[in-house]
C-alpha positions in Angstrom: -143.2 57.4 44.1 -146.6 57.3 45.3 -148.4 54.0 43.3 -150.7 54.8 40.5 -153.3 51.6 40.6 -154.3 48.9 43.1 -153.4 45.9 43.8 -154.5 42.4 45.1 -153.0 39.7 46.3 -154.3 35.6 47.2 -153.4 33.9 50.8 -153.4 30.6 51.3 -151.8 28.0 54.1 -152.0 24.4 55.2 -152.9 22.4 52.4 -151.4 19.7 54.4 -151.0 17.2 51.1 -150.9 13.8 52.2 -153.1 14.2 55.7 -156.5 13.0 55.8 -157.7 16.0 56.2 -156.2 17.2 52.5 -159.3 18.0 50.5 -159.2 18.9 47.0 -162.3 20.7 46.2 -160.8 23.5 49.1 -158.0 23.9 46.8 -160.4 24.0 43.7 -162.5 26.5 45.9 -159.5 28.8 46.4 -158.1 29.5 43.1 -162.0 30.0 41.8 -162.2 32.7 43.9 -158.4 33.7 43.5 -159.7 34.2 39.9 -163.1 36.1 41.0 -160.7 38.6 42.8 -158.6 39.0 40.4 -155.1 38.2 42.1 -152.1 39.2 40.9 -149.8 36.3 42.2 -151.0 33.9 45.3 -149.1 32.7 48.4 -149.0 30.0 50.3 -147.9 30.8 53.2 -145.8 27.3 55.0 -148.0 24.1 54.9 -147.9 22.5 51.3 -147.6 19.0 52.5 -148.2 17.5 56.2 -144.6 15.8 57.0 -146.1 13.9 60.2 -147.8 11.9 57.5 -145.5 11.8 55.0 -142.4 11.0 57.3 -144.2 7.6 58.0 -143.8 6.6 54.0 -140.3 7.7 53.9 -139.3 5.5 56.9 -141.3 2.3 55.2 -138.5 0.7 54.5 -140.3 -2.3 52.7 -142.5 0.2 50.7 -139.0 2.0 49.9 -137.0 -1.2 48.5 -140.3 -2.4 46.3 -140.4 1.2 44.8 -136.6 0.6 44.1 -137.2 -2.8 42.4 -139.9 -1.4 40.4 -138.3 1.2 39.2 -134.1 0.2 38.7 -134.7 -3.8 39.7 -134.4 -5.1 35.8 -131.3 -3.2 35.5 -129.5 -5.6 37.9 -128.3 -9.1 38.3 -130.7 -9.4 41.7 -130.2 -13.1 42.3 -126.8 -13.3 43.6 -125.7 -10.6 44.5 -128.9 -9.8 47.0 -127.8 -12.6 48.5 -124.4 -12.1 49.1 -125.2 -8.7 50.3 -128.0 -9.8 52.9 -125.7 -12.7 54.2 -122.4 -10.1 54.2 -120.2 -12.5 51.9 -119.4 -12.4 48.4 -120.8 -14.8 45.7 -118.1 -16.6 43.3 -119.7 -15.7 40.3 -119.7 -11.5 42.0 -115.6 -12.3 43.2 -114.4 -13.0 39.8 -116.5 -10.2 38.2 -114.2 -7.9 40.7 -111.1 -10.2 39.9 -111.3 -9.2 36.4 -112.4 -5.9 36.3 -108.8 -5.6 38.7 -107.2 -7.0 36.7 -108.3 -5.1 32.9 -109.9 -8.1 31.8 -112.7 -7.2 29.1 -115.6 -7.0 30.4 -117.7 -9.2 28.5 -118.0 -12.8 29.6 -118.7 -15.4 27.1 -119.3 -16.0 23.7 -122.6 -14.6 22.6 -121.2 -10.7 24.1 -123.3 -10.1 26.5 -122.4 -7.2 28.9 -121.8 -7.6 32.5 -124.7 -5.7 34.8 -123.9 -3.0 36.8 -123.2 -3.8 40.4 -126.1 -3.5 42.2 -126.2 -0.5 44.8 -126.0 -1.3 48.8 -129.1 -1.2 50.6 -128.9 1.9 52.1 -128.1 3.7 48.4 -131.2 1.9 47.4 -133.3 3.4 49.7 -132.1 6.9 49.4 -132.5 6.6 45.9 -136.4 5.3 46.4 -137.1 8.3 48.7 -136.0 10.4 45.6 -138.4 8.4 43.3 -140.9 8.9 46.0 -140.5 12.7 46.1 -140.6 13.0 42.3 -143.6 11.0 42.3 -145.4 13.6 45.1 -144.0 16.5 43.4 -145.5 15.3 39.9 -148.7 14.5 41.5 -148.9 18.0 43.4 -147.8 19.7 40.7 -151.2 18.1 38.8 -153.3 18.6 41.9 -152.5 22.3 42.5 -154.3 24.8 40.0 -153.1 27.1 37.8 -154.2 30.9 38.1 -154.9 32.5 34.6 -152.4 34.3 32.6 -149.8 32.2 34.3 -149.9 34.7 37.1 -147.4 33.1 40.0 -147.6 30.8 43.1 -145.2 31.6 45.7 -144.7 28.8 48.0 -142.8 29.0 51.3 -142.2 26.7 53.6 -142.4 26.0 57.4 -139.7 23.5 58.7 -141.6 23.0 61.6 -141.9 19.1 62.1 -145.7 19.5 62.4 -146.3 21.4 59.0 -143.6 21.1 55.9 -140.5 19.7 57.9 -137.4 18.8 55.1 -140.3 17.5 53.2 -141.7 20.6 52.4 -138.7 21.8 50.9 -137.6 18.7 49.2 -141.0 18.6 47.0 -141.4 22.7 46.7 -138.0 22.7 44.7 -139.2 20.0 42.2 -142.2 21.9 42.0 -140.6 24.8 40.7 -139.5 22.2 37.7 -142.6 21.2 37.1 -144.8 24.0 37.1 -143.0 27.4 35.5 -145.6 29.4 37.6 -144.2 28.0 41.2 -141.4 29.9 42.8 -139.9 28.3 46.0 -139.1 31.3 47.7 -137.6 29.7 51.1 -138.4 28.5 54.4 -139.8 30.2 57.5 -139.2 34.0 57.1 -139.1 35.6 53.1 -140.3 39.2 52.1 -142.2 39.6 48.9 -142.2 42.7 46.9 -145.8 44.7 45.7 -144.5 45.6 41.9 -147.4 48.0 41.8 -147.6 49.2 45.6 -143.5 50.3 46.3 -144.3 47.9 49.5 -143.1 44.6 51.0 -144.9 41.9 52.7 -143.0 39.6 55.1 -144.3 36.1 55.0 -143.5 34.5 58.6 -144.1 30.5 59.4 -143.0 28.4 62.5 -139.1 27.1 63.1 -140.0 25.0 65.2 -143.5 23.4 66.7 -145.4 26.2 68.3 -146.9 25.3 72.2 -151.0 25.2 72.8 -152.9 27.9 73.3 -156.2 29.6 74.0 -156.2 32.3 72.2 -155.3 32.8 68.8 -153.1 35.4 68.2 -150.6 33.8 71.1 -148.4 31.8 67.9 -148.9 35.1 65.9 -147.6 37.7 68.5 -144.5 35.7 69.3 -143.5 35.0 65.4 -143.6 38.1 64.8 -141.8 39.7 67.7 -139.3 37.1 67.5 -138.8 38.3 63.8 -138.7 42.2 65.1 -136.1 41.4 67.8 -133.6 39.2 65.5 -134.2 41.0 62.0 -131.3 43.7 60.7 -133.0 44.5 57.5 -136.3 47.1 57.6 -139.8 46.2 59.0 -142.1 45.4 56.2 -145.5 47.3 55.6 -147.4 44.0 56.0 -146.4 41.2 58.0 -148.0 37.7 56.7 -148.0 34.9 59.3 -149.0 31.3 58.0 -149.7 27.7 59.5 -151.6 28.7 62.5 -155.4 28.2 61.0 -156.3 31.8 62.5 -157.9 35.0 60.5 -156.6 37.9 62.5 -155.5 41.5 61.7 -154.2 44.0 63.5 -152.9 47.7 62.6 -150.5 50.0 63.0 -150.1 51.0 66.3 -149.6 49.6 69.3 -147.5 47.3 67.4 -145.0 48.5 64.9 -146.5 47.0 61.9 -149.6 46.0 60.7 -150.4 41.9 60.3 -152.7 39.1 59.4 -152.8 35.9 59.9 -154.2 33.0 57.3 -156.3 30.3 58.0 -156.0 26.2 56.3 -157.0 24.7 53.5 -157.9 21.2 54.8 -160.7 19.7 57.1 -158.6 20.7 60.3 -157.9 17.5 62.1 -156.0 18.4 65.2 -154.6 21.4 67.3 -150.8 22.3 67.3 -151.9 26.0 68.3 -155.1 27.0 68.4 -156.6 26.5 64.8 -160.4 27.0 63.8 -160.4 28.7 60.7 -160.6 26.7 57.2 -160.4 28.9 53.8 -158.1 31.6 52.4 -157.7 35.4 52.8 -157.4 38.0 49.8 -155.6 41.7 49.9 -156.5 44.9 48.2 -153.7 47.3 48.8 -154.8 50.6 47.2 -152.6 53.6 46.4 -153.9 56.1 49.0 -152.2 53.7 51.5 -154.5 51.4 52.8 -155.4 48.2 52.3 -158.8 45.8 52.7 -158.5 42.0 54.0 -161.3 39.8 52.8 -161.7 36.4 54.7 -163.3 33.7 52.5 -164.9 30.7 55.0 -164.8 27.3 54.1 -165.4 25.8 57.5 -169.0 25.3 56.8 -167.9 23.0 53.6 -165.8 20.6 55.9 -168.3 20.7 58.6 -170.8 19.6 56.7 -168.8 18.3 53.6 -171.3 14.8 53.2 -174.5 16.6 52.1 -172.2 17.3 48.9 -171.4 13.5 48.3 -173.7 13.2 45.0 -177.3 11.0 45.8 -176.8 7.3 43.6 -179.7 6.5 40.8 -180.7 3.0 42.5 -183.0 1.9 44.7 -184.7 3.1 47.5 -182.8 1.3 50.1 -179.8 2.2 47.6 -180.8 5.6 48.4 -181.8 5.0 52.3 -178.1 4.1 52.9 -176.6 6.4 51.1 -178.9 9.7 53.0 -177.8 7.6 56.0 -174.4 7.2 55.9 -174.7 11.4 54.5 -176.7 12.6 58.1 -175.2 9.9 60.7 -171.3 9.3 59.2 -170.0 5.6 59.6 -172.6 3.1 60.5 -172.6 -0.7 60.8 -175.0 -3.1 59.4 -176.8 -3.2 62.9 -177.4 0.4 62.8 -178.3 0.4 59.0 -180.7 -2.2 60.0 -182.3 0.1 62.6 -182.5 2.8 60.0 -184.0 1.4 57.2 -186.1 -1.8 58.4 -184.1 -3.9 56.2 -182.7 -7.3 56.6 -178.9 -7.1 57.2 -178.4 -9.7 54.1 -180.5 -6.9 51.6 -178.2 -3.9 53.1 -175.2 -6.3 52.6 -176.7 -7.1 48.7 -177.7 -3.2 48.0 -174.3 -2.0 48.9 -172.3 -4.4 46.7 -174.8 -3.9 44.3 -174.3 -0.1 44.5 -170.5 -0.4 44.3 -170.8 -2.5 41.3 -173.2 -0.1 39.8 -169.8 2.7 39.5 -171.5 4.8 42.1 -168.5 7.0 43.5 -168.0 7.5 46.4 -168.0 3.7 47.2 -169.1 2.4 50.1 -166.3 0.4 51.7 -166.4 -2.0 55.0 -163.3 -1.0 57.5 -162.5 -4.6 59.0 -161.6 -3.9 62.6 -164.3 -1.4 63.2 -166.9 -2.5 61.2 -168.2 0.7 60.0 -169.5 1.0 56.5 -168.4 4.6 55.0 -167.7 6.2 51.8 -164.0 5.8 50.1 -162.0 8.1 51.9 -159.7 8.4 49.5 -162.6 9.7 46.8 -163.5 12.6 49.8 -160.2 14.3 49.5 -159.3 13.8 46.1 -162.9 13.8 44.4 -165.4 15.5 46.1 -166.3 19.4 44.9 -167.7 22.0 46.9 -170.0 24.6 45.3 -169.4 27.9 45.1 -172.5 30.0 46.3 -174.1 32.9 44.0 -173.5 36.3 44.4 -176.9 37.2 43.8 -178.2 35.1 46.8 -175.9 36.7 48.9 -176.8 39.2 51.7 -174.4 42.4 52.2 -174.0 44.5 55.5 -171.2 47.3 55.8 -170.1 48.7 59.0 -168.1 51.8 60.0 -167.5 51.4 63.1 -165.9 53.4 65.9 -165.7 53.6 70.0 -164.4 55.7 72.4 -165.0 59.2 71.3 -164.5 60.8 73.9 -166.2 64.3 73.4 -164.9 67.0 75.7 -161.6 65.9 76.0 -158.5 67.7 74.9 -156.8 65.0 73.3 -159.7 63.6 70.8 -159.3 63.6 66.9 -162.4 66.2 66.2 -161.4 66.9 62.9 -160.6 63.6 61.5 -163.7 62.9 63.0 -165.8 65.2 61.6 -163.7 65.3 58.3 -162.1 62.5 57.6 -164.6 60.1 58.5 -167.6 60.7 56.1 -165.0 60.5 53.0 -163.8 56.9 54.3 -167.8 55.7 54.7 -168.5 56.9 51.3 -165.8 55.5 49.9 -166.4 52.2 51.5 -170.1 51.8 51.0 -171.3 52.2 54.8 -174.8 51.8 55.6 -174.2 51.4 59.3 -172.2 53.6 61.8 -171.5 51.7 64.9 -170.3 53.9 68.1 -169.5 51.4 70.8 -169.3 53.4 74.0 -167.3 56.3 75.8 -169.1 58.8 73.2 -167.8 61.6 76.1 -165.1 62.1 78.2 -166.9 62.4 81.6 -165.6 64.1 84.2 -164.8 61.5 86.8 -161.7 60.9 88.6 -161.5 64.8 88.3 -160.6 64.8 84.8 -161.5 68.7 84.7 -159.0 69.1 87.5 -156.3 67.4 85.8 -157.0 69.5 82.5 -158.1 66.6 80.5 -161.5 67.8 79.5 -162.6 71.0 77.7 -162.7 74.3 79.8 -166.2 74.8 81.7 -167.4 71.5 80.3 -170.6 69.4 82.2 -172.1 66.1 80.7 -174.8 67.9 79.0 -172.6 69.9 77.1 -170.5 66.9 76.1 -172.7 64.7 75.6 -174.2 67.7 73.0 -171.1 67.9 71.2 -170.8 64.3 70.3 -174.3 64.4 69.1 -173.1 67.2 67.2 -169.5 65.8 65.7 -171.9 62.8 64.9 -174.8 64.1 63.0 -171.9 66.1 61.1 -170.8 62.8 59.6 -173.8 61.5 59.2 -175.4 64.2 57.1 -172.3 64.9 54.8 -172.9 61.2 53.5 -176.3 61.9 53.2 -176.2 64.8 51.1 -173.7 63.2 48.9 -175.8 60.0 48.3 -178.5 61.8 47.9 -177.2 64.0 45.3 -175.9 60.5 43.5 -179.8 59.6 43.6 -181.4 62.6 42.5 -179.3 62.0 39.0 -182.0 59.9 38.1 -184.7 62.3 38.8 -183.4 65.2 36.3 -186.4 65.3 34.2 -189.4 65.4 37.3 -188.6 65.7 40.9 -189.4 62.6 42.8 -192.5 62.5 44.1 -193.3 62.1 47.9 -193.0 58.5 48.4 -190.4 58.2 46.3 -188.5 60.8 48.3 -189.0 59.6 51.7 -187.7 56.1 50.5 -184.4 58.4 49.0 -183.7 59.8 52.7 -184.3 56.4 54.4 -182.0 55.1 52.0 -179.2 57.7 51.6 -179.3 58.1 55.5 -177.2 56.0 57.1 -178.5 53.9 60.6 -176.2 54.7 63.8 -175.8 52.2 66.5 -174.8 53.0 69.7 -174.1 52.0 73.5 -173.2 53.7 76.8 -169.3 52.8 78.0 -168.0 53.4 81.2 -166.9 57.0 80.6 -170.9 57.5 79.7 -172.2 55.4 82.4 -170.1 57.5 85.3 -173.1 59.9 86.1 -175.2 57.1 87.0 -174.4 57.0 90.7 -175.9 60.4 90.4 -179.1 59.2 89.6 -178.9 60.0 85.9 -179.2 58.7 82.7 -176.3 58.2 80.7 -176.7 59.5 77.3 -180.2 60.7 78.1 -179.3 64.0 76.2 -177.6 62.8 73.6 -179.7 61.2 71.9 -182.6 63.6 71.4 -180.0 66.2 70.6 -178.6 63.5 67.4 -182.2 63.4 66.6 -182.7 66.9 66.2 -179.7 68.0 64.7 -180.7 65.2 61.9 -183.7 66.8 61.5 -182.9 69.9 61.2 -179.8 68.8 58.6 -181.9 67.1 56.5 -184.8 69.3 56.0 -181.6 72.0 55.0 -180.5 69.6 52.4 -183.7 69.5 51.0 -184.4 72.6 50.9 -181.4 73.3 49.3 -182.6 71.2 46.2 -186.5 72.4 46.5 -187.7 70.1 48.1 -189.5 68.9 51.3 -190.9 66.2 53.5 -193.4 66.3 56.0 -192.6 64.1 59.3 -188.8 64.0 58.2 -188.2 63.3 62.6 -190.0 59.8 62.2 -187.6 59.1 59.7 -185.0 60.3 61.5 -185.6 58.7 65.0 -185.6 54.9 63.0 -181.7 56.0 62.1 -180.6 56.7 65.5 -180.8 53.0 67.9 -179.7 52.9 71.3 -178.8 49.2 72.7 -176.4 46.3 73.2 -178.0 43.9 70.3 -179.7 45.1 66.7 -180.0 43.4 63.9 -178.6 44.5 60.4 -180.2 45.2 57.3 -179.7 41.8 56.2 -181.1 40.1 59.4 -178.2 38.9 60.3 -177.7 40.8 64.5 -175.0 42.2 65.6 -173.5 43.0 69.3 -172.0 46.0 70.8 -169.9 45.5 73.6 -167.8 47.6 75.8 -166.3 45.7 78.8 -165.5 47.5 81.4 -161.8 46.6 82.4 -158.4 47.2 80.7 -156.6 45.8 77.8 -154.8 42.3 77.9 -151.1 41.8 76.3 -152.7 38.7 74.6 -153.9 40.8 71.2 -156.9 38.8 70.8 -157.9 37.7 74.0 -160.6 40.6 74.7 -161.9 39.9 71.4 -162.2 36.4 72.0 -163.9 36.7 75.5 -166.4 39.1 73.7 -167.7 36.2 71.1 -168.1 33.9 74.1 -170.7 36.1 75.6 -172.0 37.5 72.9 -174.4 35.5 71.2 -174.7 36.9 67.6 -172.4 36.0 64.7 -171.1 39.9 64.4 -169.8 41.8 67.6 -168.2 45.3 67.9 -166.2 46.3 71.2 -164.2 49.1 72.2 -162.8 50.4 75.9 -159.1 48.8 75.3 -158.3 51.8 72.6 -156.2 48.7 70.6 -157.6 47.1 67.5 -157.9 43.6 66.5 -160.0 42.2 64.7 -161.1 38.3 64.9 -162.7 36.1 62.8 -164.0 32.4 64.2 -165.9 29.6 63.6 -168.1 27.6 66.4 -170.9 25.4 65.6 -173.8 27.4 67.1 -173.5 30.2 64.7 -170.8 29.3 61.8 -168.6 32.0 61.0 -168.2 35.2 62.9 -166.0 38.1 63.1 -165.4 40.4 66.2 -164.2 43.7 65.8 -162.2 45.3 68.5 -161.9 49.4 67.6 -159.4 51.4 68.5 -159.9 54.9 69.8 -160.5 58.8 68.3 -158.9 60.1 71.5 -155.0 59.8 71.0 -153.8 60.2 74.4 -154.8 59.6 77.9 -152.3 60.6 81.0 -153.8 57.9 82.3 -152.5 55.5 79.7 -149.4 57.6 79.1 -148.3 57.1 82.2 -148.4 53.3 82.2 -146.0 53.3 79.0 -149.6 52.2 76.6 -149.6 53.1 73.0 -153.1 53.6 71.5 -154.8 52.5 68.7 -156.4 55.5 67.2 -159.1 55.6 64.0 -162.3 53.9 63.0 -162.6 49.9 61.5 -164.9 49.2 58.7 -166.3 45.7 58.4 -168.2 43.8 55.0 -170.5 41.1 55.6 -171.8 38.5 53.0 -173.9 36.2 54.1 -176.2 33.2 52.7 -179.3 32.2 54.8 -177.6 34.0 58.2 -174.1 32.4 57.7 -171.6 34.7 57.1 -169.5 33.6 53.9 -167.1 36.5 53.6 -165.9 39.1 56.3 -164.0 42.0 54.9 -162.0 44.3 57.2 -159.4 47.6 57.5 -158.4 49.7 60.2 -158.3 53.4 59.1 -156.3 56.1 60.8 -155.4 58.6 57.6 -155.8 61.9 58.7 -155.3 61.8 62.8 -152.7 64.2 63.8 -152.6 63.9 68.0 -155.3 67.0 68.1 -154.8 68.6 71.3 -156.7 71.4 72.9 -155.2 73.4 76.0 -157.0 75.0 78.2 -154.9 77.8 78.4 -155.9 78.7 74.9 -159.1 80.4 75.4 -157.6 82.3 78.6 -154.7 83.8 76.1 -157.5 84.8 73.3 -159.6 86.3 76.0 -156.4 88.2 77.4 -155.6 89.1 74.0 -158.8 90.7 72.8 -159.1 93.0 76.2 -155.2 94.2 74.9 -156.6 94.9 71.8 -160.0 96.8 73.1 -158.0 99.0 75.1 
């Protein structure tokens, strides 16, 4: 049954409860956008509580037997008996309450009928029992910490019993949970499938067994879950797998790899590396019912990187103030360094601070002893502070289509998903921008003719006019469409001239574009590559638009000076929001390592957005580094389906286009949103033998 409506779901992982990097104005964060999206049900994928840190409390064994006194210790006769059972004898008063109770004596003692106390539990029964108090107490505290989505929509929770994220712990504290909160299920450790009600589809949530080694690159953890999960699993592959705990945002289609995935960053201030973890927030899914499905990335990093401008500025004195801005822009400080700071004498500082604390400023400013380093209350950081959500209206909103290796002129491209399939994805999408990141021809190099890989009678200038063709198709079908859309508000007088030229600059979409190596072959002849093709877009636009116009009666003069701004050659541009954007296309092959490519194209590029092709697999890759905040990398696929080449060194290909949404505030990207679309391709192929059979044909038939 194909599904009749959308549907959404709400990521999250490593919440890490009980680390110091737990934070809970991330969580807060999460479940206000969880609500802005409009989830049905939220996972979190492995990470509810960090056992490293927890582990320590359950081994205090001090801690443990105080808990125990304060919670069963009046119940007991503690005097004697504690004794006896420390020292390994037995007190007299203990031996004849066992003498009797052998022997069916009553068990009240005396005259005024007091009852005997139970005997009191060995020491190891009392600590087992503490640890149970102990978990209750988390679980009670979680179970007021976590929020609740509207509705009472559900929270599944599954678990990792990896010994660096949930461990036992995990498990022990999800099951109370589910008692506490009637919205929690506890759906299992490790490896659980989750059913789409509306969608007739499962998604497979995968954490780590076991602690996962160090890596580079950050789909190394995801690749082996998953495979691992492929190899073992009898029961079918799912239609989205969901990997948790590694602090990545990835995604990958179907493909090259049997099923599409994602990975999901943490919710905490990241504090150390088990993997290779950079990204902080949580992750949304729209699956539709035509059969694809959008993954928006929501950042957080920049909160935890720069989490102390959002302590709140105290109402006291200037210096009151001066410490506070100080301790905000410089971290932990010591009265020497405050000194330095403000000019003050060390006794003032010392006076303003206690003064401050007194005051009920929060977060207080505490002194750590062996270090010290005045700070603020840790404690009040992860459990207090809040982290504002920005506006939508201030936000800044960029959408890509974008594509690579075209490959014009050879047998084996997609030309009619191309041509037809793409313009309907753009419009429904909202693309402004159409990126084409290299190999827009097949080339003829390495005798590609010869082997029958490229159209009959085919030169470079032929293919390189075709692909400004196929491309200027797409182009001007979502230009007449949005242009149609924007003359509905001009049904009583047709827009005047300025008013049209600002409709075609807006309906028309801007193209991006860069040589690749198939492009770049007829330099060593002394030409340049693409040297036709992009005159030949130009005119073709042109001539399309003026058409269009003319359709609807009406003109504009100059309509290629408009046109020429909508066709930009080079390897860095800058997108309507300002924010620039990178178009690479390395010239070597595809690396086992999914993301690795990807990841070598953000360290040279040096803008927050990149697009690559050449590898014909898709990835794409989200991370965060200091320089620029967050930025995404999109690796695209291919349109051609096939290469002999490839085929014959057992590659699969990625084939289709990836679209890409940008919001960003000031030029830091806030929220990437991604998909890989391929509806539509059906392996194309073109023989050359085709034409030579017509031809033979029609002289049979003239005869």
């Amino acid at each position: 049954m194909r599904p009749s409506q959308s549907e959404t779901i709400g990521l999250m992982s490593r919440l890490d409860w009980g680390s110091p990097g737990f934070r809970q104005g991330l969580v807060d964060l999460a479940f206000q956008h969880f609500e802005k999206e409009g989830v049905r049900f939220a996972i979190l994928a492995g990470g509810l509580v960090s056992y490293p840190h927890l582990k320590r409390l359950t081994g205090d064994n001090e801690m443990l037997l105080n808990l125990w006194e304060e919670e069963f210790g009046g119940d007991y006769d503690l005097e004697g008996d504690e004794l006896a059972e420390e020292e390994g004898v037995v007190s007299d008063e203990a031996g004849e309450r066992a003498e009797g109770v052998e022997s069916g004596e009553d068990e009240e003692s005396g005259d005024d009928g007091e009852f005997e106390r139970e005997k009191k539990p060995s020491r190891k029964e009392r600590l087992e029992q503490a640890r149970q108090i102990l978990f209750d107490r988390w679980a009670e505290t979680i179970a007021e910490m976590l929020p609740k989505l509207s509705g009472g929509k559900r929270i599944y929770i599954v678990t990792s019993p990896a010994p660096n994220y949930d461990g036992w712990i995990g498990r022990e504290i999800a099951r109370r949970l589910t008692v506490q909160r009637p919205d929690i299920r506890y759906w299992g450790e490790e490896s659980v499938q989750i059913p789409l009600k509306y969608q007739n589809k499962i998604v497979w949530v995968l954490g780590p067994e076991k602690a996962s080694w160090r890596s580079k690159y950050f789909s190394t953890a995801v690749d082996r879950l998953i495979e691992d999960e492929e190899k073992q699993t009898s029961r079918a592959l799912p239609d989205l797998w969901i990997v948790g705990c590694t602090a990545s945002s990835l995604q990958r289609p179907k493909g090259e790899k049997k099923r599409p995935y994602i990975s999901v960053p943490a919710l905490h201030r990241l504090q150390g590396i088990n993997t290779a973890e950079n990204q902080v927030g949580i992750r949304v899914v729209e699956f539709f019912p035509q059969g694809h499905f959008l993954v928006r990335n929501h950042t957080f990093k920049d909160y935890t990187a720069h989490e102390r401008q959002w302590i709140p500025d105290p109402e006291g004195t200037p210096m009151q103030k001066g410490i506070v801005a100080g301790l905000k822009s410089k971290d932990a400080m010591t009265i020497g360094m405050l000194e330095d700071a403000l000019q003050m004498s060390r006794q003032e500082i010392a006076e303003a601070i206690e003064a401050l604390n007194a005051s009920g400023y929060e977060p207080r400013i505490l002194l750590d002893e062996d270090s010290q380093l005045y700070d603020f209350d840790r404690t009040w950081i992860e459990t207090e502070l809040k982290y504002p959500m920005v506006a939508a209206d201030t936000c800044q909103e960029d959408t890509l289509l974008n594509w690579g290796c075209l490959h014009a002129g050879s047998v084996f491209s997609e030309y009619r998903f191309f041509v037809h399939e793409v313009p309907k994805i753009m419009l429904r999408q909202g693309s402004k921008v159409m990126v084409g990141s290299g190999d827009l021809i097949e080339g003829l190099e390495h005798d590609l003719d010869k082997r029958g890989e490229t159209m009959a009678g085919m030169n470079y200038t032929d293919m390189e006019n075709l692909a400004a063709w196929m491309i200027s198709r797409v182009m001007l079908k979502v230009f007449e469409v949005r242009l149609d859309e924007a003359l509905q508000s001009f049904k009583e007088k047709a827009p005047g001239r300025p008013e049209l030229r600002s409709l075609v600059n807006e309906c028309l979409v801007t193209f991006l574009y860069r040589e690749g190596n198939h492009d770049a072959w007829v330099l060593k002849r002394g030409v340049v590559p693409l040297a036709v093709f992009g005159p030949a877009l130009v005119s073709y636009l042109t001539g399309g638009v003026a058409v269009i116009l003319k359709e609807r009666r009406l003109k504009l003069p100059d309509l290629q000076n408009i046109t020429e701004t909508k066709v930009c050659y080079g390897e860095v541009h800058t997108l309507p929001s300002g924010v620039p954007v990178t178009l690479l296309h390395p010239f070597m092959a595809r690396a086992l390592t999914s993301s690795l490519r990807a990841q070598q194209m953000l360290e040279q590029a040096k803008t927050p957005v990149v697009v690559g092709a050449n590898f014909h697999v898709a990835i794409n890759v989200d991370q965060w580094d200091s320089d620029f905040g967050q930025r995404v990398a999109q690796q695209v696929g291919s349109i051609v389906w096939k290469t002999e080449f490839e085929h014959g060194k057992l590659k699969t290909l990625d084939v289709g286009v990836g679209h890409v949404r940008i919001l960003s505030h000031e030029g830091r990207i806030l929220m990437t949103e991604s998909a890989f679309f391929s509806e539509g391709t059906r392996r194309e192929e073109h023989r050359n033998e085709e034409p030579l059979l017509k031809f033979m044909d029609s002289l049979g038939n003239g005869s």
